[in-house]
N, C-alpha and C positions, 0 to 999 in steps of 0.2 A: 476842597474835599477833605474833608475828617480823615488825620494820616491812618489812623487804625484803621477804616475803613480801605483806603487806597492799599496798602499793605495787604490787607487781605482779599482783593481783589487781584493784585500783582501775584499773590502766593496760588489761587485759584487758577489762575491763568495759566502759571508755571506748570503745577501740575498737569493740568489738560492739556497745555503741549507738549508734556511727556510721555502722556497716555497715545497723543496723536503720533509722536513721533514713530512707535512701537504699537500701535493698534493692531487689531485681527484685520487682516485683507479681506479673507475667505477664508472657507471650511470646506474640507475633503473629507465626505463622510464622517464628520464632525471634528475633523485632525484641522486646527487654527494653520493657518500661514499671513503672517505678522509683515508689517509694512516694513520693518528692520530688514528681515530675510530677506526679500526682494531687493532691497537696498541693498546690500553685502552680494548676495546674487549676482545681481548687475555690475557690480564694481569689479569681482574677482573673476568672472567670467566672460566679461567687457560686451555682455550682452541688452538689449532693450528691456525695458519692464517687461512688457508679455512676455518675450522669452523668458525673463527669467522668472515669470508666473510660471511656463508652461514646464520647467524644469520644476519648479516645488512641486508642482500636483505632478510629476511622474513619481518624486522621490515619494510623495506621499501615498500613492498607490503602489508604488514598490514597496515600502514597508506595509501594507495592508495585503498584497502577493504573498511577502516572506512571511508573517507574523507565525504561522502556525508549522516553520522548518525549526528545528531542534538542533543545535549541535554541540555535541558533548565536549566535556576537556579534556578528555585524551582525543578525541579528535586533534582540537583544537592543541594541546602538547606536541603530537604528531606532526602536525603542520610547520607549527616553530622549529623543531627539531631540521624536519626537513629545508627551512631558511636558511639555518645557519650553517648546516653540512654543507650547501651551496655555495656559501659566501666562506665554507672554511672555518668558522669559527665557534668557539663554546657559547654555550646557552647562558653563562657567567657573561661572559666578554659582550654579548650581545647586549644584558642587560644593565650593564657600564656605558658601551653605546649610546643606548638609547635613554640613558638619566644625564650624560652629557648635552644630548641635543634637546633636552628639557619634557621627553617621554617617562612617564610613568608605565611601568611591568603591566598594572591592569588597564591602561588605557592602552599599549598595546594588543592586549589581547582580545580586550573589546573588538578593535580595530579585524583583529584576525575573524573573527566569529562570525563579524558583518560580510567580511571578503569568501569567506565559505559557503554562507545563507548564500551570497549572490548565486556564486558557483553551482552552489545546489540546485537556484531557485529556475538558472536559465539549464542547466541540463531536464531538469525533471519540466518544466513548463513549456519551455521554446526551442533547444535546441531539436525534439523528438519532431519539430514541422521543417526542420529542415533538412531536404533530401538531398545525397550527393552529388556533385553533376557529371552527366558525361561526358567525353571529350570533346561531341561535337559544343558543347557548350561551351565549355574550357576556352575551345578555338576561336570561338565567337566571340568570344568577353576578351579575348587574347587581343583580335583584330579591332574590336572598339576601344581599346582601351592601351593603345600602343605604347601612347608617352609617359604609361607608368613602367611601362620596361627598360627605358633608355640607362644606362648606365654610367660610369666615366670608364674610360680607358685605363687610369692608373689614378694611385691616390699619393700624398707627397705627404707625409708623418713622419712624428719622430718617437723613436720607443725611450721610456723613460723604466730603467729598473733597480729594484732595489734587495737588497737580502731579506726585508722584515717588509709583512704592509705595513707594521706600524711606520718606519720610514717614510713610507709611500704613501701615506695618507697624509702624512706632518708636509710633505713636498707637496700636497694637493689642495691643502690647506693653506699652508703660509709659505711656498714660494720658491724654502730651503732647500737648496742640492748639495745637501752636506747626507754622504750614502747615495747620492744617484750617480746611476752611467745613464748617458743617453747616446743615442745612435740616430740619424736623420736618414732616411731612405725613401726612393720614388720606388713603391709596387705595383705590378701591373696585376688589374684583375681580375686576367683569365689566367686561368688555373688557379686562383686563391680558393684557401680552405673555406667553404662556404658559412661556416660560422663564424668565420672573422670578416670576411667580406660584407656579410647583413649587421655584424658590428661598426665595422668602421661607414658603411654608407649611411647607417641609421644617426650617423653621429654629426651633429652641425661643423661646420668649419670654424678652425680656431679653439674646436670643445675636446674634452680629455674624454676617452672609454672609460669605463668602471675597470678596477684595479681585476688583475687576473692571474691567479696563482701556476705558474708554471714548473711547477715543482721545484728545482732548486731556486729561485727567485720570485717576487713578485714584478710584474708589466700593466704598464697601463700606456695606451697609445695620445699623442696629440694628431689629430687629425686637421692638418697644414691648409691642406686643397686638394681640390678632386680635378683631373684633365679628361679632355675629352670625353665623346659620345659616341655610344654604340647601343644597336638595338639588339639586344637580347633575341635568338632564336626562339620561337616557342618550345618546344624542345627540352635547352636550356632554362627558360624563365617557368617553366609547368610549375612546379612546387609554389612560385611565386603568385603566378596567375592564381593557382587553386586557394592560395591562403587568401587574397586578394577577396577573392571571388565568395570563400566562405563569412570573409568579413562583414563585405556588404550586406550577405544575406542572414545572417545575425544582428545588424543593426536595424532591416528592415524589417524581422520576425520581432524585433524586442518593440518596434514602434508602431506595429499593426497588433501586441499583444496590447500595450496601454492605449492605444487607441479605443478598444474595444472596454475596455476597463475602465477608462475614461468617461462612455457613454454611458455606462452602468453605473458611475458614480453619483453621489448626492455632492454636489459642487454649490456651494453657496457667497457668493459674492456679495460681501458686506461693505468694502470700500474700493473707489475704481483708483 
């Protein structure tokens, strides 16, 4: 074969399996979802192709939901501000942060603007379908749903503190207990403060809490192991059961809204 012709046959080819690599899957109301996305999809959410089809076309009618919520930047200032009062620190300091961990100022704020629409988009669309329950319900999701109450008896951690977070974060980072005390202690979990209790039980074994300003010092826990089992009273677990209980019924308001949205869509499937 003629090399110039062969050459431009290989170069032909190249191309077109670059277009295939990265092709249109489908259209969501004429919004593309690309054979890449589903690829990335599946990999980062260690999900099947359809799933991770049926997660683009929600994100894709999620953003077709939001398209027409507004949110300003002092909102959006407001918000940040309120971030960093929480974690303690200056809107400066913040923005050091996050140019360290390879964020850009407006790629954050992006980020924030999107986290607001949502807020706004499930208050004002889905949460108004969701009514509160009453106790006998509570009771009832309580009784079906036991072995999410089970708790340990005590947890086995050790506190690690330091005069600066910068300290504490350099210890959280790379290892260095040059500025730490620590302390190892078995706590039992009845009568813990309930905010540190849903702290530490939310927290894997062997994983640190996020750093916690205790006025004269910074703390951050390693959470060792958790001992035995006990079943929560209702009672005791109510606040638990009811967040439990409003979760579900937020997940299944947000999946019976795109449901519905779904079937109103123009979905076009260009490649399977």
């Amino acid at each position: 074969m003629n090399k110039l012709i062969f050459l431009g046959l290989l170069t032909f080819l190249t191309f077109s399996h670059a277009r295939m690599v990265n092709a249109v899957a489908l259209t969501v109301d004429g919004e593309a979802i690309t054979t890449n996305e589903i690829r990335k999809v599946q990999k980062k959410a260690g999900v099947s192709r359809q799933q991770a089809i049926d997660l683009l076309i929600q994100d894709r009618l999620q953003k077709e939901a939001m398209k027409n919520i507004k949110i300003s930047e002092e909102t959006i200032d407001a918000k940040i501000a309120q971030i960093a009062n929480l974690n303690n620190i200056s809107i400066p300091q913040m923005q050091k942060m996050l140019k360290k961990q390879g964020t850009s100022w407006s790629k954050y704020r992006e980020s924030i603007r999107q986290a607001l629409k949502k807020e706004r988009f499930f208050k004002e669309k889905v949460a108004r379908t969701i009514h509160s329950p009453s106790e006998e319900q509570l009771k009832l999701y309580y009784e079906t749903h036991k072995e999410a109450f089970v708790m340990p008896t005590s947890i086995q951690m050790t506190e690690y503190s330091a005069k600066s977070e910068k300290t504490l974060q350099n210890f959280l980072r790379t290892g260095s207990a040059k500025g730490i005390k620590s302390i190892s202690a078995s706590k039992k979990t009845k009568g813990m403060n309930p905010a540190m209790l849903s702290m530490l039980l939310s927290t894997p074994d062997g994983r640190f809490t996020k750093p916690i300003n205790a006025g004269d010092k910074w703390v951050v826990f390693k959470v060792n192991g958790k001992q035995g089992k006990k079943l929560l009273p209702f009672e005791e677990a109510r606040n638990a059961v009811a967040a439990r209980w409003r979760q579900e019924q937020q997940n299944q308001a947000l999946k019976d809204y795109f449901s519905k949205m779904k079937t109103e869509a123009k979905i076009h499937v260009i490649r399977k």
